[in-house]
VOGU-3710 file (C-alpha; in Angstrom, 3 decimals, decimal comma):
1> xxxxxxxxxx> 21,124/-27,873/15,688  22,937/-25,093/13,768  24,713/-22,534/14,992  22,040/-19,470/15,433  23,867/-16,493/12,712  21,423/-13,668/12,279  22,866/-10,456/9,894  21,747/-6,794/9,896  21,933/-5,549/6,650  22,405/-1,720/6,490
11> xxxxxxxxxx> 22,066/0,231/3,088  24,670/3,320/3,303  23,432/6,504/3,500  20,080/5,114/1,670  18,141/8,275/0,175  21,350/10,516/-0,983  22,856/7,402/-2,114  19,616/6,871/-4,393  19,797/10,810/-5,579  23,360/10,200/-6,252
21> xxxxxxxxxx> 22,183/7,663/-9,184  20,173/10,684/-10,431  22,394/12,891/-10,131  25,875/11,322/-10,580  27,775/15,189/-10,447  27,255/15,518/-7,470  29,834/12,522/-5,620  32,062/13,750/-3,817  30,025/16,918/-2,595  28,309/17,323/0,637
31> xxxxxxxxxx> 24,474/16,659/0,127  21,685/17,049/2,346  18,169/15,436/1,916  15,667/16,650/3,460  13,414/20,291/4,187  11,049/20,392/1,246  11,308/22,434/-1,702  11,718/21,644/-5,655  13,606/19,367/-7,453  16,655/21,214/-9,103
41> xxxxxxxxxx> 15,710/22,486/-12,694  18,077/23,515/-15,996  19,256/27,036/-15,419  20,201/29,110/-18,846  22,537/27,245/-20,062  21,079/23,938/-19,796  22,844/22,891/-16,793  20,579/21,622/-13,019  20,033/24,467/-10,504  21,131/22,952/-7,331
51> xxxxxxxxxx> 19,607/24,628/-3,977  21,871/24,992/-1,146  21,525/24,907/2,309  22,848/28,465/3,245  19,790/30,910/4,373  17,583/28,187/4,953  14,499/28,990/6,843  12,242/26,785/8,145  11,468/23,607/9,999  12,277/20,720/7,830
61> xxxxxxxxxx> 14,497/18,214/9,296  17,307/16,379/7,706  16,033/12,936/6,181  19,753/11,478/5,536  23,340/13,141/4,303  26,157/11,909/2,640  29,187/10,965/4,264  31,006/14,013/3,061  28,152/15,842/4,786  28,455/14,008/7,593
71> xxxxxxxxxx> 31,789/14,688/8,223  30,821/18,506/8,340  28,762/17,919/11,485  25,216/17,162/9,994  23,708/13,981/10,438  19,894/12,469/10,048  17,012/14,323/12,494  19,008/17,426/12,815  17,233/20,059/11,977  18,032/22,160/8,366
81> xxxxxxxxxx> 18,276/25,440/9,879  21,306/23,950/12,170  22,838/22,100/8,803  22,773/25,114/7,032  24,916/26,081/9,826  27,180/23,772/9,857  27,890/23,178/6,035  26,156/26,477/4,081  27,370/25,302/0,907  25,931/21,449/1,189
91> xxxxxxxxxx> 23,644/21,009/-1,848  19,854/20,736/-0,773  17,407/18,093/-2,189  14,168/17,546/-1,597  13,196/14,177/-0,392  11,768/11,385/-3,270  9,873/8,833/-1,238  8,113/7,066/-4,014  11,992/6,640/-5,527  13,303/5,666/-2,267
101> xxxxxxxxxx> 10,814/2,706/-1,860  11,590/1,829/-5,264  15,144/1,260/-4,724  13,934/-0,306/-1,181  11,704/-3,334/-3,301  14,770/-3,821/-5,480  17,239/-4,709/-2,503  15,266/-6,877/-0,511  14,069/-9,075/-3,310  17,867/-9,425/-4,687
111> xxxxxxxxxx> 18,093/-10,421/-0,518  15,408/-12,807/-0,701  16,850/-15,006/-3,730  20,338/-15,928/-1,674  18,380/-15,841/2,107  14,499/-15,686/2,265  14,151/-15,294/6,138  13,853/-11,704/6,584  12,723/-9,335/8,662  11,550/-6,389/6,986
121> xxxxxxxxxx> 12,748/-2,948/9,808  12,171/-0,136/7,419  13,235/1,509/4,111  16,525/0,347/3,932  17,387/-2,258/6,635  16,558/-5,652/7,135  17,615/-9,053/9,324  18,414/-11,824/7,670  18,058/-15,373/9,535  21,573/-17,393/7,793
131> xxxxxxxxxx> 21,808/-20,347/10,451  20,038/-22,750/7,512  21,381/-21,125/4,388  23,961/-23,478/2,427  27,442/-22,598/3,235  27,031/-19,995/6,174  28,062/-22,721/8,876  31,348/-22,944/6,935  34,680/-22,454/9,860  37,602/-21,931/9,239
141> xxxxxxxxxx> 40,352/-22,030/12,069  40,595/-18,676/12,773  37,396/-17,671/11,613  34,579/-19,462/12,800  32,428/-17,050/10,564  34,260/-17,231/7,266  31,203/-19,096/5,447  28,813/-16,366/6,915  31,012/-13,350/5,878  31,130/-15,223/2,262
151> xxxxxxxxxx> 27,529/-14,877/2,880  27,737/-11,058/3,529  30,345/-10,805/1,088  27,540/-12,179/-1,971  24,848/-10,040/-0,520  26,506/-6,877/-0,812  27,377/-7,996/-4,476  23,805/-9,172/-5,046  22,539/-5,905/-3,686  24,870/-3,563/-5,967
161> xxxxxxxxxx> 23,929/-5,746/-9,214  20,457/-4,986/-8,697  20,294/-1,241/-7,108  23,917/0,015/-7,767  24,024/0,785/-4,499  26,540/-0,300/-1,367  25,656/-1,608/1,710  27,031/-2,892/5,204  26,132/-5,550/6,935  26,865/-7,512/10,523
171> xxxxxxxxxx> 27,124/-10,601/11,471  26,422/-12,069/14,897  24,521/-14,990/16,694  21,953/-12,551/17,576  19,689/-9,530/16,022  20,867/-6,917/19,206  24,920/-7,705/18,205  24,426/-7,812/14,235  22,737/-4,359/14,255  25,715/-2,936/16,502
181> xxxxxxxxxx> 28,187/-4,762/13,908  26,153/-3,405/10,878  27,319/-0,071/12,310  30,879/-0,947/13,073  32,628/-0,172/9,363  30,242/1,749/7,032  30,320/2,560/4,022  30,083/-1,160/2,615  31,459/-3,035/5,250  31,339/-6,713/6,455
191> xxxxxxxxxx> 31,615/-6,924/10,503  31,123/-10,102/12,138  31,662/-11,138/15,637  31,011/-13,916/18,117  29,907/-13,972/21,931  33,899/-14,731/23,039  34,946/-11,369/20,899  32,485/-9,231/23,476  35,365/-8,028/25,404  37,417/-6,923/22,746
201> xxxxxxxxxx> 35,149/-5,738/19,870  31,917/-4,290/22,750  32,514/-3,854/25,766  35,286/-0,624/24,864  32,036/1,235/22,718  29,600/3,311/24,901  26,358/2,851/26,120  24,784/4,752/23,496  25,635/2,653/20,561  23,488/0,399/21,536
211> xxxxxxxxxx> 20,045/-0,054/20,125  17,613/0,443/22,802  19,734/3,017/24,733  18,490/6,334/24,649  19,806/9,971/24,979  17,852/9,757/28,081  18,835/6,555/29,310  22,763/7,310/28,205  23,109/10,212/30,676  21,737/8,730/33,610
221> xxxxxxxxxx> 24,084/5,537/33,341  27,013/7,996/32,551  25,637/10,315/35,579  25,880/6,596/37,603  29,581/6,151/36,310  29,183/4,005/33,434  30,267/5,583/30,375  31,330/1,853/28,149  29,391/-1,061/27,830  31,944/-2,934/29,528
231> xxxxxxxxxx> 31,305/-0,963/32,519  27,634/-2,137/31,708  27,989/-5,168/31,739  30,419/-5,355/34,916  27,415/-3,444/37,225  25,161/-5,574/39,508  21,743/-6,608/38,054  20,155/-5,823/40,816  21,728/-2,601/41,029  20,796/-1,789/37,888
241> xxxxxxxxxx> 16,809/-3,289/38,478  17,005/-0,583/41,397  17,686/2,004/39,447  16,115/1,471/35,842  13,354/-1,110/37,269  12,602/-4,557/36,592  12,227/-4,888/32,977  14,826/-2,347/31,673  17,362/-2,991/34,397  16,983/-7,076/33,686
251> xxxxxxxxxx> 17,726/-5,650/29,577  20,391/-3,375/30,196  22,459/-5,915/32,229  21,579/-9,020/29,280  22,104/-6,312/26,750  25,638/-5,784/27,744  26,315/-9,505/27,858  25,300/-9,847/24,453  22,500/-11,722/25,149  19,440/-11,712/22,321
261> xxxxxxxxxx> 16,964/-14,522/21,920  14,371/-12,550/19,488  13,612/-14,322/16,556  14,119/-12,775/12,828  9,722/-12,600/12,009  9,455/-12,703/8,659  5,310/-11,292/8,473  3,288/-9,289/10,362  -0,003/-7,600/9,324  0,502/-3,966/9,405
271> xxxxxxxxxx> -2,091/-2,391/11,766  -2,359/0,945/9,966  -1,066/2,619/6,695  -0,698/6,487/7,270  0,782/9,631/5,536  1,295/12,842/7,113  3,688/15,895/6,127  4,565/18,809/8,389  4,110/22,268/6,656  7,202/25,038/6,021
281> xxxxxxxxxx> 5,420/27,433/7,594  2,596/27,350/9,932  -1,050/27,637/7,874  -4,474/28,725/9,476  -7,637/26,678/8,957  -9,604/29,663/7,085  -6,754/31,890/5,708  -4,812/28,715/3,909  -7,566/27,041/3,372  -7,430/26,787/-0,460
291> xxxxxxxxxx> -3,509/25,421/-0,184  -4,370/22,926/3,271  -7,460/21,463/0,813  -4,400/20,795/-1,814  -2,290/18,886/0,733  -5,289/16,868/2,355  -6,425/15,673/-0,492  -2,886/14,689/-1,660  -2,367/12,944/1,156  -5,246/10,541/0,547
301> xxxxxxxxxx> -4,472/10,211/-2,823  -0,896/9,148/-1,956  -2,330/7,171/0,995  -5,254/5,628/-1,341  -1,950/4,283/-3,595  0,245/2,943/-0,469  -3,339/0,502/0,189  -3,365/-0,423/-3,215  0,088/-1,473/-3,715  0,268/-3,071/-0,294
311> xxxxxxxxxx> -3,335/-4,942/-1,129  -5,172/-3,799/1,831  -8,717/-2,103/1,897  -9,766/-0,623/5,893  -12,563/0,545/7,805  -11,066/2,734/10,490  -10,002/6,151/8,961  -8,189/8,885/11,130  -7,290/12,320/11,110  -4,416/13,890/13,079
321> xxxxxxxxxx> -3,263/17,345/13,428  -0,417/19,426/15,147  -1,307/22,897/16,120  1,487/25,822/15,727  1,538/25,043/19,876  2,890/21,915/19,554  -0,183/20,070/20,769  -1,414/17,172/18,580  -4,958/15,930/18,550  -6,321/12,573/16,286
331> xxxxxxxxxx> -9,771/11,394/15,745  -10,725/8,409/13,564  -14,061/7,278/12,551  -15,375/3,744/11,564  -16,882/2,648/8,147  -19,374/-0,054/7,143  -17,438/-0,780/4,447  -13,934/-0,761/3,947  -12,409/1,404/1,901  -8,941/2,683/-0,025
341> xxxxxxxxxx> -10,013/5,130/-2,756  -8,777/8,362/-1,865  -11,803/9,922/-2,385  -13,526/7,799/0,318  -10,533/8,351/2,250  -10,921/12,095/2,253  -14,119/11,773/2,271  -14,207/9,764/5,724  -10,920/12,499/7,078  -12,712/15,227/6,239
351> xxxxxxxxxx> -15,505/13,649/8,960  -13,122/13,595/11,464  -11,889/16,659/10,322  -15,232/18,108/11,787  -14,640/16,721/15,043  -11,584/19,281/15,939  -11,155/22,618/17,015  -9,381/25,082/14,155  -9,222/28,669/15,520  -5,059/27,983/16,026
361> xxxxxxxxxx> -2,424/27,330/13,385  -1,470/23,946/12,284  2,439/22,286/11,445  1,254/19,084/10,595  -1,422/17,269/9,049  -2,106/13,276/8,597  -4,296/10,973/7,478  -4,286/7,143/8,170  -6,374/4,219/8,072  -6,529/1,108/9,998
371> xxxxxxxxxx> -8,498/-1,568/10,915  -6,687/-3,760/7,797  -7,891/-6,203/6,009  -8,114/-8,156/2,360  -10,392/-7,008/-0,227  -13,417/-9,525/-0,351  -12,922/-10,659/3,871  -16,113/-11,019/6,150  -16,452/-7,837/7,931  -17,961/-7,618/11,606
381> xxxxxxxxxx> -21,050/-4,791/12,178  -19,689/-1,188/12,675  -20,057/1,047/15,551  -22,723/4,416/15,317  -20,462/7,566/13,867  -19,674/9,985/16,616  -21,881/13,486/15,933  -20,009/15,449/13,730  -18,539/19,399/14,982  -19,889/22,223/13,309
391> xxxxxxxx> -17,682/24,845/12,081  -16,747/25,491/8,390  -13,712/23,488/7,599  -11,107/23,332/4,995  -12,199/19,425/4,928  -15,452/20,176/3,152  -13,568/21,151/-0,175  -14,872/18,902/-3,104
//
């Protein structure tokens, strides 16, 4: 039986490292992705209009930053109005999804010819199952993971041949220690450690860098004395099961030791496809509704196009909305048929759409349909449609 080596592979800094290949002057310069707006445009004399962060206003979040942005403070989630804060003169860019998923294909498909077991985790990470791939059980004396970090070593080449792009990746007997060495030496590193290196290479990081340890979680073990993982891993089990409860307490305390069995799953059926986008500023149901008909039915259109190139068709389509009071209400209706044209889509959402209150202001608006299948597939009977609300909607736009 083979050793088991599982790697995380980690792109660097994924969507400003994909603008960077558009725009190639700006290396070296802070840049923030994220918060909306244009993409830049020629100025007078021919050269791109960059936006920059300073006077920001609004809610957009930060999707990703470069590592010279980074350094100033800002890092992915934060919110723009607090990077424009911290680094005023960061260049701004608008985030290019369709481009990012692009670049996202590319990768895992230069992957896939070297290592086909992979789990797919997002945009732009991935576990890859080595234990059977030729070479990666290779030792050396004092490296009993030299032919896994050759591996690594051809990924990362593999992966820059076909995207241009760098990448860092970790190597471990387990997905829970490969993600934490993905992390260990980025931009474009190769990390790889074994269960006997815990004590040097883990147990001295905190709590928090480990996946599946919240902010939450972090303060009440550091409230409870135990700021490292090595302090972790030293603390009773059953203390722990006391305190966090059975099933987190049992993790926590396994967690620490190192101890993984999950397998890398290379399919699942996805149970829903779903867009949504969250607005700059707030927009009523009746004042904006010319400009919220624009964005619904964009976001079936771009929805309709996810189903196609994914090959799915569904019968479940939902509706969900975020009033300006943070309170966020769905409802979803179920077809005869399945569908994924966007008109059928909107058509469907807009349905739901009369199922919801709309005297308050909304932040966000999605659209997402479910109940999956293959075009052509036996479909069971369909439930009665719920009775539809009654006030005049931005939904009944043609």
């Amino acid at each position: 039986m083979p050793r088991r080596l599982i790697a995380h592979l980690d792109m660097d800094a994924f969507y400003a490292s994909v603008e960077l290949l558009r725009y190639p002057q700006l290396r070296g310069l802070p840049v923030v992705i994220g918060g909306g707006g244009k993409a830049p445009e020629p100025g007078p004399d021919g050269e791109l209009q960059f936006a920059r962060l300073r006077g920001y206003a609004g809610r957009g979040v930060v999707a990703t930053a470069t590592y010279e942005a980074r350094v100033l403070g800002v890092h992915s989630a934060m919110g723009m109005m607090k990077a424009a804060a911290l680094a005023p003169e960061a260049v701004r860019l608008p985030a290019d999804f369709d481009r990012y998923r692009h670049y996202s294909r590319l990768f895992k498909a230069a992957v896939a010819e070297v290592a086909p077991c992979i789990e797919d985790r997002g945009i732009d990470e991935i576990y890859i199952d080595l234990s059977e791939v030729p070479g990666a059980q290779d030792e050396r004396p004092a490296d009993p993971l030299a032919g896994a970090r050759n591996l690594a070593a051809i990924l990362q080449a593999r992966v820059r041949e076909a995207t241009r792009l760098s990448c860092s990746i970790g190597v471990a007997p387990n997905k829970l220690l490969a993600k934490l060495c993905s992390e260990m030496d980025k931009p474009g590193g190769i990390t790889g450690i074994t269960h006997d290196d815990l004590a040097a290479r883990i147990w001295p990081l905190p709590v928090r860098r480990l996946n599946g340890i919240g902010p939450k979680s972090g303060e009440r073990l550091r409230a409870l004395g135990i700021a490292t993982l090595g302090e972790l891993a030293a603390a009773d089990p059953d203390w722990l099961v006391e305190r966090f409860g059975k099933s987190y307490g049992r993790w926590l305390h396994a967690a620490a030791h190192g101890r993984d069995e999950r397998p890398v799953v290379t399919y699942s059926e996805p149970k829903s496809v779903s867009r949504e986008t969250t607005f700059e500023r707030d927009l009523h149901p009746r004042r904006d509704r010319e400009e919220l008909g624009a964005i619904f039915t964009r976001l079936c259109v771009r929805l309709a196009e996810d189903l196609a190139r994914k090959g799915y068709v569904g019968r479940t389509v939902g509706l969900k909305l975020r009033y300006d009071d943070f309170r966020t209400v769905t409802r979803d209706v179920t077809l005869e048929r399945p569908v994924a044209d966007a008109a059928a889509i909107r058509h469907a959402a807009g349905q739901c759409l009369k199922r919801v209150p709309l005297e308050r202001r909304l932040r966000l608006l999605g659209v997402r349909v479910g109940t999956l299948s293959r075009p052509g597939e036996p479909q069971p009977d369909a439930p009665a449609a719920p009775e539809p609300h009654t006030l005049p909607l931005f939904g009944e736009l043609p």
